[in-house]
C-alpha positions as CSV (number, residue, x, y, z in Angstrom):
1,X,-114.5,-64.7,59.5
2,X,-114.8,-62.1,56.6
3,X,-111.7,-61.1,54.1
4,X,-110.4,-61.2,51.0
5,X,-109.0,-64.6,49.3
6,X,-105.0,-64.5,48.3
7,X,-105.6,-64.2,44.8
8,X,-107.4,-61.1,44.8
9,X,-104.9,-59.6,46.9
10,X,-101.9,-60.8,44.7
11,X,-104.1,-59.0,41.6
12,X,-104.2,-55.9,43.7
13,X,-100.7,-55.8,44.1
14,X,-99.5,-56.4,40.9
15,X,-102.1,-53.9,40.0
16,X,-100.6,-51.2,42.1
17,X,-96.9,-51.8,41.0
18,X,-97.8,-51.8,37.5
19,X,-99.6,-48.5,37.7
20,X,-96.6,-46.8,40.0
21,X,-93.9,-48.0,37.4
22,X,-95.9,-46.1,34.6
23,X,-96.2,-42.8,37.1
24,X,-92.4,-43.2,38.2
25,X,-91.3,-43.4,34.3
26,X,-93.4,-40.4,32.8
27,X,-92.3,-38.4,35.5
28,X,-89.0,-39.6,35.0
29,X,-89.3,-39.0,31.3
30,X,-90.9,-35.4,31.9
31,X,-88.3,-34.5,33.9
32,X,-85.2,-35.5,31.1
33,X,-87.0,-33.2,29.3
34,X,-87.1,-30.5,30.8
35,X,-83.2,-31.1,31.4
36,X,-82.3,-32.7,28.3
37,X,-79.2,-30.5,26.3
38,X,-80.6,-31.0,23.1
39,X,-84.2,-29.1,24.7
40,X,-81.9,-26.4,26.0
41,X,-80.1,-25.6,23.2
42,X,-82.7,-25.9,21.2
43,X,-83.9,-22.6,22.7
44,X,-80.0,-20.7,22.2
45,X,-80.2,-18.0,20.0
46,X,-76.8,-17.8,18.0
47,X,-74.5,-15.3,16.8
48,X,-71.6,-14.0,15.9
49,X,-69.3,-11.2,17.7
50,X,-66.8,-10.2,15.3
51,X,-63.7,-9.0,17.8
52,X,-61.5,-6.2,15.4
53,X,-58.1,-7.9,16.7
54,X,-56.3,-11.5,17.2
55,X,-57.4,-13.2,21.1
56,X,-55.9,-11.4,23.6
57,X,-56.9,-9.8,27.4
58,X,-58.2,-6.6,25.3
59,X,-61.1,-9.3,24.5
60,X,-61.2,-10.9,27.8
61,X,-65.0,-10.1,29.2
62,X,-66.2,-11.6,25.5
63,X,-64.0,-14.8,26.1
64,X,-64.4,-15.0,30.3
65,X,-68.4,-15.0,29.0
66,X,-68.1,-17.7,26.5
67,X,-65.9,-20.4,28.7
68,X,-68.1,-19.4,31.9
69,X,-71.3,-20.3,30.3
70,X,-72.8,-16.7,31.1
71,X,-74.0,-15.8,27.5
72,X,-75.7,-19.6,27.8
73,X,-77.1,-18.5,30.9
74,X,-78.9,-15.4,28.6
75,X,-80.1,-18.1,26.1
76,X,-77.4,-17.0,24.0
77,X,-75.3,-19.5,21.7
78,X,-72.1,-17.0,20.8
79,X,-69.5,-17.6,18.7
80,X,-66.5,-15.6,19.3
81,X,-64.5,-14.4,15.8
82,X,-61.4,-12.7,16.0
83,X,-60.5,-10.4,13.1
84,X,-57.6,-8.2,11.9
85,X,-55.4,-10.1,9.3
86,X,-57.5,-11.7,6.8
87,X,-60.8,-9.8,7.2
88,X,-61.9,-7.4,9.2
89,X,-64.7,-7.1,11.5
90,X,-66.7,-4.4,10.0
91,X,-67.0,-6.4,6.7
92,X,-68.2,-9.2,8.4
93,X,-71.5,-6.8,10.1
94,X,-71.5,-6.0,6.6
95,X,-72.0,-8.8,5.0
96,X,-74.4,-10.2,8.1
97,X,-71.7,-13.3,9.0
98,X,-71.5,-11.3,12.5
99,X,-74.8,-9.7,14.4
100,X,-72.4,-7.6,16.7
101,X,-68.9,-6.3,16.2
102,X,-66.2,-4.6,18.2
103,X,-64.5,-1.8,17.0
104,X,-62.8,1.8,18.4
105,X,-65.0,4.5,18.7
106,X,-63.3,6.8,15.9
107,X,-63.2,4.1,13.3
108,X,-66.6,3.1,13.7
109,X,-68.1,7.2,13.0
110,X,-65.9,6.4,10.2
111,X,-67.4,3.8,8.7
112,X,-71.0,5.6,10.1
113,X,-70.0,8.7,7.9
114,X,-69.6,6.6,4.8
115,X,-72.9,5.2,5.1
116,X,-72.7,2.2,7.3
117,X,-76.1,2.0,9.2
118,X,-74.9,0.4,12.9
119,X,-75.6,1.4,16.3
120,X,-73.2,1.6,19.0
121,X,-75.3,-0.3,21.3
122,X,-72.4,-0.6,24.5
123,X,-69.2,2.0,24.5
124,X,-67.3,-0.6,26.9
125,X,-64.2,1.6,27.1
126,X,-64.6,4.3,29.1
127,X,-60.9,6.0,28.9
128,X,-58.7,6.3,25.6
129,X,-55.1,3.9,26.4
130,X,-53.7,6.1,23.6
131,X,-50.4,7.2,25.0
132,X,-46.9,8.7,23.5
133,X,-44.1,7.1,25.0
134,X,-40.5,8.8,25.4
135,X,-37.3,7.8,27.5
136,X,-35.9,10.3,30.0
137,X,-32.4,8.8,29.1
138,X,-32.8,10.2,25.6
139,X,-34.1,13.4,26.7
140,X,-38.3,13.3,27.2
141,X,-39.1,14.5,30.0
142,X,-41.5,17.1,29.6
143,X,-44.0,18.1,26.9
144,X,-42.1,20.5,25.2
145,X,-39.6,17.8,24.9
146,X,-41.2,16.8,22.0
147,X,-40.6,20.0,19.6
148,X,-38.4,18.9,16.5
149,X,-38.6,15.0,17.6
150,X,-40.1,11.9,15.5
151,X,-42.9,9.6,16.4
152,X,-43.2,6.2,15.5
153,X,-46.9,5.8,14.8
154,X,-49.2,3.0,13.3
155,X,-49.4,3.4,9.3
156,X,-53.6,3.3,9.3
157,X,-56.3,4.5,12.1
158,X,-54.3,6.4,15.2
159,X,-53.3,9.5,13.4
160,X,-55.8,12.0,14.2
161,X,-55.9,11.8,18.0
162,X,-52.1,12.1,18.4
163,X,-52.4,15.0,16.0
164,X,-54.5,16.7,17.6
165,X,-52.7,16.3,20.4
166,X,-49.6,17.9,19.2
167,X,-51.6,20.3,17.6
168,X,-53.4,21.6,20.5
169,X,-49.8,22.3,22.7
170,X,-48.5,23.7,20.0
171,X,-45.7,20.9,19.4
172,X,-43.9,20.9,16.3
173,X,-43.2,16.9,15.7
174,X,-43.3,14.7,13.2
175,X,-45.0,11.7,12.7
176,X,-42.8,8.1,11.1
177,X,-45.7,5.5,9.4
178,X,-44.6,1.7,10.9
179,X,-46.6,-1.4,11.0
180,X,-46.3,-2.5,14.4
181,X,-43.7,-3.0,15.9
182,X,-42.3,-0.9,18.5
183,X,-38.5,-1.5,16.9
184,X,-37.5,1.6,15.5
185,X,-37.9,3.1,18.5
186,X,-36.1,1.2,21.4
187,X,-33.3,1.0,18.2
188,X,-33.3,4.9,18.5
189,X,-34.3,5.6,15.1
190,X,-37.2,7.8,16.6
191,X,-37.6,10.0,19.9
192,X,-41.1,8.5,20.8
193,X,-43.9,6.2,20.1
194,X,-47.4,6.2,19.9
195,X,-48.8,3.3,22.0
196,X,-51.4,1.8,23.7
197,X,-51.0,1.4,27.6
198,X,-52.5,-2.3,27.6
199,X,-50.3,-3.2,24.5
200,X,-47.4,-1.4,22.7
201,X,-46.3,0.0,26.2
202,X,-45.5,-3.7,27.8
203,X,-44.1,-4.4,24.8
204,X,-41.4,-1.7,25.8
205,X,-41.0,-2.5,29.2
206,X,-40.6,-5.9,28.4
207,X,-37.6,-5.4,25.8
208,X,-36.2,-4.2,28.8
209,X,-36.5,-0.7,29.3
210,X,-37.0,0.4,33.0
211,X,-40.2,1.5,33.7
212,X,-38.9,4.7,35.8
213,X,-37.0,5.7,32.2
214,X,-40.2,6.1,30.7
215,X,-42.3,9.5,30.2
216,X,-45.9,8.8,29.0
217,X,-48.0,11.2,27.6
218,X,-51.8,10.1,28.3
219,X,-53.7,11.8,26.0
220,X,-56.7,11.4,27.8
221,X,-55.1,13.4,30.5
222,X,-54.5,16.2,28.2
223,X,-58.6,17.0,27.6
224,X,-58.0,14.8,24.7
225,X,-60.3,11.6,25.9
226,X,-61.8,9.7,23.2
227,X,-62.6,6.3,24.1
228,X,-62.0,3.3,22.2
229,X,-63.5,-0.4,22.4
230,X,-67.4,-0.1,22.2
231,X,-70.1,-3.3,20.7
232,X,-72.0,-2.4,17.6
233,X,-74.4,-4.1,15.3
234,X,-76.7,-2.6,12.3
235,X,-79.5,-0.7,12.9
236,X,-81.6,-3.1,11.1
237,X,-80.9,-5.8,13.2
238,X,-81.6,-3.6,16.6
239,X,-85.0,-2.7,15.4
240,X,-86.1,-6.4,15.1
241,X,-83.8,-7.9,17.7
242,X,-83.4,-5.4,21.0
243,X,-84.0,-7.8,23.2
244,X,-81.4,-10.3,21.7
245,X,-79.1,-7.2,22.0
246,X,-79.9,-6.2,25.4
247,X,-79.6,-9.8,26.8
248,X,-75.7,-9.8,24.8
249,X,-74.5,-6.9,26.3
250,X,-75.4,-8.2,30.1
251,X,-73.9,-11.2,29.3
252,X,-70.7,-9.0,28.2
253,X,-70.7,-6.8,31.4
254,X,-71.0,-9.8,33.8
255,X,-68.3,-11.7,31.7
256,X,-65.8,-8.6,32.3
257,X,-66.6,-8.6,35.8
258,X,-65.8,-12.3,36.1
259,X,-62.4,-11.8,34.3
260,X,-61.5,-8.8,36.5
261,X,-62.0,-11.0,39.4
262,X,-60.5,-14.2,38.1
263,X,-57.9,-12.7,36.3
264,X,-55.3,-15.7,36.0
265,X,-57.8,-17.9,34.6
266,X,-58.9,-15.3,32.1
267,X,-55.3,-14.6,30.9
268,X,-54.7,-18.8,30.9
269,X,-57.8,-19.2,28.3
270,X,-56.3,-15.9,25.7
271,X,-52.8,-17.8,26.0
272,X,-54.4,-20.7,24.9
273,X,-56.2,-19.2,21.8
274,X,-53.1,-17.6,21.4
275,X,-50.7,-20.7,21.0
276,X,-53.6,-21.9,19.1
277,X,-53.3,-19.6,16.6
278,X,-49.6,-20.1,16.2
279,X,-49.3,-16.5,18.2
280,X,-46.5,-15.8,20.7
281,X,-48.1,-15.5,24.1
282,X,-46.7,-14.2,27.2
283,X,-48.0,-14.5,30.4
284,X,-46.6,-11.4,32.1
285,X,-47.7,-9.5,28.6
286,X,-51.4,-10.3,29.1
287,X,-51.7,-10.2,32.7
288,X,-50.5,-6.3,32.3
289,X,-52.9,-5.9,29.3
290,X,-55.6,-7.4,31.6
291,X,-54.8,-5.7,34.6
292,X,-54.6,-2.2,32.1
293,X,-58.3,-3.0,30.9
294,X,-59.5,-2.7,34.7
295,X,-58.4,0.9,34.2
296,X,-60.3,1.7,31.0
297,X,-63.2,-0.3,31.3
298,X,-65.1,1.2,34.7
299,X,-66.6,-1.3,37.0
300,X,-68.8,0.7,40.2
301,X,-70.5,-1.0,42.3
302,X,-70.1,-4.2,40.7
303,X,-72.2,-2.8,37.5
304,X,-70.2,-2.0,34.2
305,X,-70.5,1.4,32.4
306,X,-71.7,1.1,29.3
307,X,-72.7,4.6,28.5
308,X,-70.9,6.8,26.3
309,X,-70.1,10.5,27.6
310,X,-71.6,13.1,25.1
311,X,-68.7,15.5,25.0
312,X,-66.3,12.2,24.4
313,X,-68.1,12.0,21.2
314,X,-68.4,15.1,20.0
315,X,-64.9,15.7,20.6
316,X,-64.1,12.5,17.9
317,X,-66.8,13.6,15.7
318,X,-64.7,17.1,15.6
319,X,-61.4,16.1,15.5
320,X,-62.6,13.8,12.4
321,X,-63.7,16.1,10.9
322,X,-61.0,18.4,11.3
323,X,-58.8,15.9,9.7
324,X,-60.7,15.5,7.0
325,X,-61.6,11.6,7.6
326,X,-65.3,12.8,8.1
327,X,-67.7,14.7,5.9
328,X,-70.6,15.4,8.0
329,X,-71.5,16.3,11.4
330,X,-72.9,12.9,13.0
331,X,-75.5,13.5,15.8
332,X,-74.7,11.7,19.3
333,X,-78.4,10.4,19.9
334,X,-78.4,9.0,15.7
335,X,-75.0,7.6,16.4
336,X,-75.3,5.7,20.1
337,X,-78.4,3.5,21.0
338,X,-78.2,2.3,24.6
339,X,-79.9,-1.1,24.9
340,X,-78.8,-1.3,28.5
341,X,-79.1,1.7,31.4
C-alpha cells in the first residue's frame, strides 16, 4: 500500500494552521485600520465657525450638522463658537481663531467697506425677518398708523433698514435706542417695535399678547428685502482652501435640511446649550424660531439656496450708503464668491 506516515501529516497540519492564523490576523489587523478612529480622524480637517449670536434655532443647520455627524461625513472636524457677549465673531475671522463666520448681510459690507478682505461664500437666508410690530388695541392697524408714533429699536446694527422703510412711505416716526428687550413696549412706553419674526416677535406673543392683536409690518413685503444670515470667511483663506469651503457649506445645507425635518430633536440639542450656558430656554420659544427659519431659509426640492439675489444686495449696498455707514460702492461679484451652485 502507498501513503504518507502520521508524522508527516501531523507536520502538514500544524503547517497549514500556523500559516492561516498569520493570514486571518493581517487581515484582521488591515482591516482595524482602515476602521480605526484614530486613522479617521486623523484625516478631519478642523475649524472654527464663529456663530454672531448665543445657541439658539437661528443656528440650528450648524448644530443639527455637528451632533449628526454630517460635517464628519465631509472629513470635516468643526467646532461650533457662539459669539455676541464677550467677542464677537468678526474679530475672531480677524484674528484667524475662526476659518468661517456667520454674520447679517448688512453688517458684514460693513466691515467689507472698512477694509475687511472676506467672502460671503453661502447667503443662507433668503428673506429679511426684520418686522415692525404694533397692537391693534392701541391703534396700529394700518401703515399710516405709524405717523407721530415711537419705535423701540435695537441701540447698534438695525437702524438703516427700518429707516428706510419709513422713509420710503413717507412716515414721520421716531426711533427709541433699547438694548433688547421688548419691555418698553408691551409696558406702553412706545407704539411699536422693531423685531425679528423668529425672535423678538415670540417674545411678544409669549408675554401674552394675542396673536390676532398684532399688526406686523414685514419689511421685506414692502420692496425692502435685504437678507440676513449668510457664512463668510477671508478671502485669503478661500484662495488656498475652496475645497475645504465648498465641502463646509454642503455639510451646512444638509444639516438644515435634517433640522427642518427633525425639528424636536434640533430644538432639544439648542435647549441644552442653552441651559448650558446658564440661558433661559423655552421650548415653545425655539420651536417657533425654528419653524420661522423654514420660512427664511428656502429649501426646493430638497436642495438649499445658497445664492444671493443681485438686486438684494445692491439694495443694502444703497441703503448703506445712504445712511452714511458705507463709503464706497461695493461691487456684487467682489463682494459674494459662491463656492457651491
Amino acid at each position: 500500500m502507498f501513503g504518507t506516515t502520521p508524522g508527516k501529516n501531523k507536520t502538514k497540519n500544524l503547517h497549514f494552521r500556523s500559516t492561516l492564523l498569520k493570514v486571518t490576523s493581517l487581515l484582521l489587523f488591515t482591516g482595524l485600520m482602515a476602521i480605526s478612529p484614530a486613522q479617521d480622524k486623523k484625516v478631519l480637517q478642523k475649524v472654527v465657525i464663529a456663530l454672531h449670536w448665543q445657541p439658539q434655532t437661528q443656528f440650528a443647520g450648524y448644530y443639527t450638522a455637528l451632533i449628526k455627524g454630517i460635517y464628519k461625513k465631509y472629513g470635516l472636524d468643526v467646532v461650533i463658537r457662539p459669539t455676541g457677549l464677550k467677542d464677537n465673531a468678526v474679530d475672531l475671522l480677524k484674528s484667524g481663531d475662526a476659518q468661517f463666520m456667520t454674520n447679517f448681510l448688512s453688517m458684514a459690507i460693513e466691515e467689507y467697506d472698512k477694509g475687511l478682505n472676506l467672502k460671503l461664500i453661502a447667503q443662507t437666508s433668503q428673506k429679511s425677518a426684520l418686522c415692525i410690530a404694533g397692537l391693534k388695541s392701541r391703534g396700529i392697524n394700518k401703515l399710516s398708523d405709524l405717523n407721530g408714533k415711537k419705535i423701540s429699536i435695537w441701540q447698534v446694527g438695525f437702524r438703516e433698514l427700518p429707516q428706510a422703510f419709513l422713509t420710503k412711505y413717507k412716515i414721520n416716526a421716531s426711533f427709541v435706542p433699547i438694548r433688547s428687550s421688548v419691555n418698553l413696549f408691551l409696558m406702553g412706553g412706545t407704539n411699536a417695535q422693531v423685531v425679528m419674526d423668529y425672535n423678538e416677535l415670540n417674545t411678544i406673543i409669549f408675554s401674552g399678547i394675542r396673536e390676532d392683536d398684532i399688526t406686523l409690518f414685514r419689511i421685506a413685503d414692502y420692496g425692502l428685502n435685504v437678507p440676513e444670515d449668510g457664512i463668510y470667511c477671508t478671502s485669503e483663506y478661500l484662495s488656498k482652501h475652496k475645497d475645504i469651503c465648498e465641502r463646509f457649506v454642503k455639510a451646512t445645507a444638509e444639516g438644515w435640511i435634517e433640522a427642518f425635518k427633525n425639528k424636536e430633536e434640533a430644538v432639544r440639542y439648542c435647549l441644552k446649550l442653552k441651559r448650558k450656558a446658564g440661558q433661559s430656554a423655552n421650548y415653545a420659544h425655539q420651536m417657533k424660531m425654528l419653524t420661522a427659519m423654514e420660512n427664511i431659509i428656502q429649501v426646493d426640492g430638497g436642495k438649499l439656496n445658497t445664492s444671493l439675489d443681485r438686486k438684494s444686495f445692491e439694495l443694502a449696498v444703497q441703503v448703506l450708503k445712504d445712511a452714511g455707514r458705507i463709503k464706497n460702492t461695493i461691487k456684487y461679484d467682489s463682494f459674494f464668491n459662491p463656492v457651491v451652485r
